[in-house]
C-alpha positions as CSV (number, residue, x, y, z in Angstrom):
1,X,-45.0,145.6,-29.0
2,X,-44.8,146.9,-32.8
3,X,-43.0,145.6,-35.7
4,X,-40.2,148.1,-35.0
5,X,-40.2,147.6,-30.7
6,X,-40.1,144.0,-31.6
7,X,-37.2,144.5,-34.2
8,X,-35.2,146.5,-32.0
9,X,-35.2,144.4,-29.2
10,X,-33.9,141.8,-31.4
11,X,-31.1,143.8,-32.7
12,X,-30.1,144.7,-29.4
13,X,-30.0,140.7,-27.8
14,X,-28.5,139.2,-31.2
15,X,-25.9,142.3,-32.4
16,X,-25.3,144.2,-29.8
17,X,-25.7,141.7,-26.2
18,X,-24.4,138.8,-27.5
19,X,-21.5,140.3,-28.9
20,X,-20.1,141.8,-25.8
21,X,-21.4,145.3,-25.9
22,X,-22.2,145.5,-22.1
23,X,-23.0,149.0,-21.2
24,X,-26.8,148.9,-20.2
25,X,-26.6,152.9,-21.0
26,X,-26.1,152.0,-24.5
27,X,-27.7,149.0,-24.9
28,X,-31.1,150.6,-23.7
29,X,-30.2,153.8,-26.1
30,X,-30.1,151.6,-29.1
31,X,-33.2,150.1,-28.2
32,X,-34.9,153.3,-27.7
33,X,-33.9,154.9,-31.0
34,X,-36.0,154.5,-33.9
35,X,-33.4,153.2,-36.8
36,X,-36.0,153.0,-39.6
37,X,-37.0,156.7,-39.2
38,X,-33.1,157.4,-40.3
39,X,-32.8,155.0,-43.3
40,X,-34.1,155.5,-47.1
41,X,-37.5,154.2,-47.7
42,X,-36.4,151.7,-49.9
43,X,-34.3,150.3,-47.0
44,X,-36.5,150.8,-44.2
45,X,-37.4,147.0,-44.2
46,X,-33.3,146.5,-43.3
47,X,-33.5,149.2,-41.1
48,X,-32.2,146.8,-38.5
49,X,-30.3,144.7,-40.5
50,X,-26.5,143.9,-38.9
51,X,-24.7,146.0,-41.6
52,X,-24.4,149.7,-42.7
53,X,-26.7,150.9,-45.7
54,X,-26.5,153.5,-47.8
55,X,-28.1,156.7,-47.6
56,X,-27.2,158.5,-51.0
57,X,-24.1,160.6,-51.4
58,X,-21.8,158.0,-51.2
59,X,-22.2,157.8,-47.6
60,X,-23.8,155.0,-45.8
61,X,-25.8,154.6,-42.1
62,X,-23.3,152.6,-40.2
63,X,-23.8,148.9,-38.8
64,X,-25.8,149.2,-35.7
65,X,-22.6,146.8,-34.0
66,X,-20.2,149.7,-34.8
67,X,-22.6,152.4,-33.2
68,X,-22.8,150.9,-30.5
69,X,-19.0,149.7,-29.8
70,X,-18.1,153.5,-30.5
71,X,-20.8,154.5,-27.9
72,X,-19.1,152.0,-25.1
73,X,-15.4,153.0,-25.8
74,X,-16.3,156.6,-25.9
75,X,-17.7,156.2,-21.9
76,X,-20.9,159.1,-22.7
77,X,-21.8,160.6,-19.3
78,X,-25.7,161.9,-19.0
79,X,-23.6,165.5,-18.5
80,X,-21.5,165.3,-21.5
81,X,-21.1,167.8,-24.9
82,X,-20.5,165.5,-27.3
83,X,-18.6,166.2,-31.0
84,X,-19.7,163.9,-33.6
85,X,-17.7,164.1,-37.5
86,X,-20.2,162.8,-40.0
87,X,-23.2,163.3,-39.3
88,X,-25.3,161.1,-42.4
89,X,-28.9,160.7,-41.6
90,X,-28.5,161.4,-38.0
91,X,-28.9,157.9,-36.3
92,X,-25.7,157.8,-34.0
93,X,-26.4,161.3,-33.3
94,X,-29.8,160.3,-31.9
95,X,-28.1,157.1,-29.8
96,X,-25.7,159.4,-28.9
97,X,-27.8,162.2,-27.6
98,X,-29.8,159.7,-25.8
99,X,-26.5,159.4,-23.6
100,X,-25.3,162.6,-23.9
101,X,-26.4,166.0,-22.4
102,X,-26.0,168.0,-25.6
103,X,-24.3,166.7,-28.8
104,X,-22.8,168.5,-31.9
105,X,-23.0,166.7,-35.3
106,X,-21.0,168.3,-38.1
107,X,-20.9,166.9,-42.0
108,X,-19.7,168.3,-44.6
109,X,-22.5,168.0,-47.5
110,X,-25.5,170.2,-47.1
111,X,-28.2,167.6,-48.1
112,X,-27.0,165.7,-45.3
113,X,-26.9,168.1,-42.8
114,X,-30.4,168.6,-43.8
115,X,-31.8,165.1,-44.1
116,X,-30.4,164.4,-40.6
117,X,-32.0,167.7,-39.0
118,X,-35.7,166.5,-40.5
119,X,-34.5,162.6,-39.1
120,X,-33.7,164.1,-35.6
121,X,-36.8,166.4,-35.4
122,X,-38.8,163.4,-36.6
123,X,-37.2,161.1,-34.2
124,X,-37.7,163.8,-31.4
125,X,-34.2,164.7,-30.6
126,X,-33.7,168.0,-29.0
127,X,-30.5,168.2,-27.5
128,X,-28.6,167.5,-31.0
129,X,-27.4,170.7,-32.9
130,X,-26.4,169.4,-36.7
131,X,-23.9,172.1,-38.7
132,X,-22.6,172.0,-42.2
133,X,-18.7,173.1,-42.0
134,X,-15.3,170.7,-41.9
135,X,-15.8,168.1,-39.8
136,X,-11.9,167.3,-39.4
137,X,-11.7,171.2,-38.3
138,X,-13.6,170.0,-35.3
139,X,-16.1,172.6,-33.6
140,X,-14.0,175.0,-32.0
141,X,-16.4,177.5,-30.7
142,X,-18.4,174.6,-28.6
143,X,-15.1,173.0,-27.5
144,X,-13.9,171.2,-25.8
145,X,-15.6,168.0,-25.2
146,X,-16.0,164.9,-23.3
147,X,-16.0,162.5,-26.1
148,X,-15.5,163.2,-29.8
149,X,-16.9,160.0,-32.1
150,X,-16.0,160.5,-36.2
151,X,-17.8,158.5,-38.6
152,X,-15.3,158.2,-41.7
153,X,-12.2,156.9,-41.7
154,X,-8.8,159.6,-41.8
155,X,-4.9,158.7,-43.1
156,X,-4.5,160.2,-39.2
157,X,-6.4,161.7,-36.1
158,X,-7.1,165.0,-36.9
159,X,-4.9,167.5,-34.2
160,X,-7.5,169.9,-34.3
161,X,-9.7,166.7,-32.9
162,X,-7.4,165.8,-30.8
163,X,-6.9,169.6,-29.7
164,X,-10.9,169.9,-28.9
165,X,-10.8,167.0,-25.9
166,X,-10.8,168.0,-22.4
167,X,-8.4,166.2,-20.6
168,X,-9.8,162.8,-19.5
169,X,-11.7,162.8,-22.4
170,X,-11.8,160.2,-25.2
171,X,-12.0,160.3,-29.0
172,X,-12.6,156.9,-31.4
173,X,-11.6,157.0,-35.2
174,X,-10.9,154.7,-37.7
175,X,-7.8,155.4,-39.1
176,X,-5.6,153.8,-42.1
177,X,-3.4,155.1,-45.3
178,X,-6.4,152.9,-47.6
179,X,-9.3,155.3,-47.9
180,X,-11.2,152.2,-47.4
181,X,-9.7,150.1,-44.9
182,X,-8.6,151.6,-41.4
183,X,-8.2,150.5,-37.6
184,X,-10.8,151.3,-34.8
185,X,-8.5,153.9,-32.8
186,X,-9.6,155.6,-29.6
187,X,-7.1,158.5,-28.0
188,X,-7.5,159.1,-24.2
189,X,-6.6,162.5,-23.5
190,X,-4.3,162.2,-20.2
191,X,-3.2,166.2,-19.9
192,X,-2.2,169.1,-21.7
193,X,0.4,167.3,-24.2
194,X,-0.5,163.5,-23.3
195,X,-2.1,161.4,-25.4
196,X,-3.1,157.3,-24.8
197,X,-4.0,155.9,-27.9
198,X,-5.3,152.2,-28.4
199,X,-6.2,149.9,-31.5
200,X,-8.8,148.3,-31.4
201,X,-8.6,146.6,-35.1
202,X,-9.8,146.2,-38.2
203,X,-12.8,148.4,-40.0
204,X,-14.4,149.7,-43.2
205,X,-15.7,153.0,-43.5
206,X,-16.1,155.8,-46.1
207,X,-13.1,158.4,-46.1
208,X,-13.3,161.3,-44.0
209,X,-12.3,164.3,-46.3
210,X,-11.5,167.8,-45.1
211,X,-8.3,169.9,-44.5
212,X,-6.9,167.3,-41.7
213,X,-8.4,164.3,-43.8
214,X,-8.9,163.0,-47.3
215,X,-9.0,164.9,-50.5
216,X,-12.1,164.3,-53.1
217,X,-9.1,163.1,-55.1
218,X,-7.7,161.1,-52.9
């Protein structure tokens, strides 16, 4: 094994296993994906570190932990389309489409969008697609979807989100009225107009802005 093999296996026992993140799908997706490939090179020797880091922009590479709990809840088939809000550098993307059969990644800020498509190509990801629009706006010309995972946290879930879920499907969101403090959410999508949301507590994530989230100003 390499430095980073060796690394990620570690990660995956100590954060992830030990922790109660049970799904062997996921677990052997996050050992799979390269993490340092996705995080700045001043960083890359915290690559697998059990906390987010920042990538520029204000927006940060989330805590491997928090990938992976948003993998489990969301319940990925290997035949899914999968909708992700907030792209960053592409790393939950990559688990993601390790699980998934296609996945859409949407941010809003076209450095981003383009660091995560040179991550993802690097990382040899094919079956992720990475667009620069409104992420709250959802992707309605792919929809709908089996699972819908959004990276920032919202003052509320997004109906155009919600909107975009097949029935049966499930979407996972932090959500709070503090742009920095929210609850892990996940809505289960039981019919037409039937909804089953849980909480699943306390989290920290940057705000999700758009026309069904945050303003720049707040």
């Amino acid at each position: 094994m390499d430095q980073w093999t060796t690394a990620r296996a570690e990660m995956v026992e100590q954060q992830l296993h030990r922790r109660g993140i049970s799904d062997k799908r996921v677990l052997a997706a996050m050992a799979s994906v390269p993490r340092h490939i996705f995080v700045p090179e001043s960083e890359v020797n915290r690559a697998y570190w059990d906390g987010p880091l920042s990538i520029g922009y204000g927006q940060t590479i989330s805590q491997p932990y928090v990938v992976a709990l948003t993998c489990e809840l969301l319940e990925i088939s290997e035949n899914a389309k999968v909708l992700e809000i907030g792209a960053g550098s592409g790393y939950a993307a990559a688990v993601i489409g390790n699980l998934a059969h296609k996945v859409i990644t949407i941010d809003r800020l076209q450095e981003l969008v383009s660091l995560s498509r040179k991550n993802l190509e690097q990382a040899g990801c094919r079956n992720v697609d990475v667009l620069c629009a409104d992420g709250t706006l959802g992707c309605p010309a792919e929809a709908p979807f089996d699972a819908i995972a959004v990276a920032a946290g919202a003052p509320a879930v997004p109906d155009s989100l919600k909107k975009q879920l097949k029935v049966g499907g499930r979407l996972v969101i932090p959500v709070g009225r503090s742009k920095r403090q929210q609850d892990l959410i996940r809505v289960e999508r039981l019919s037409e107009t039937e909804f089953k949301t849980d909480n699943l507590g306390a989290v920290a994530y940057v705000p999700l802005v758009g026309a069904e989230g945050w303003t720049d100003s707040g």
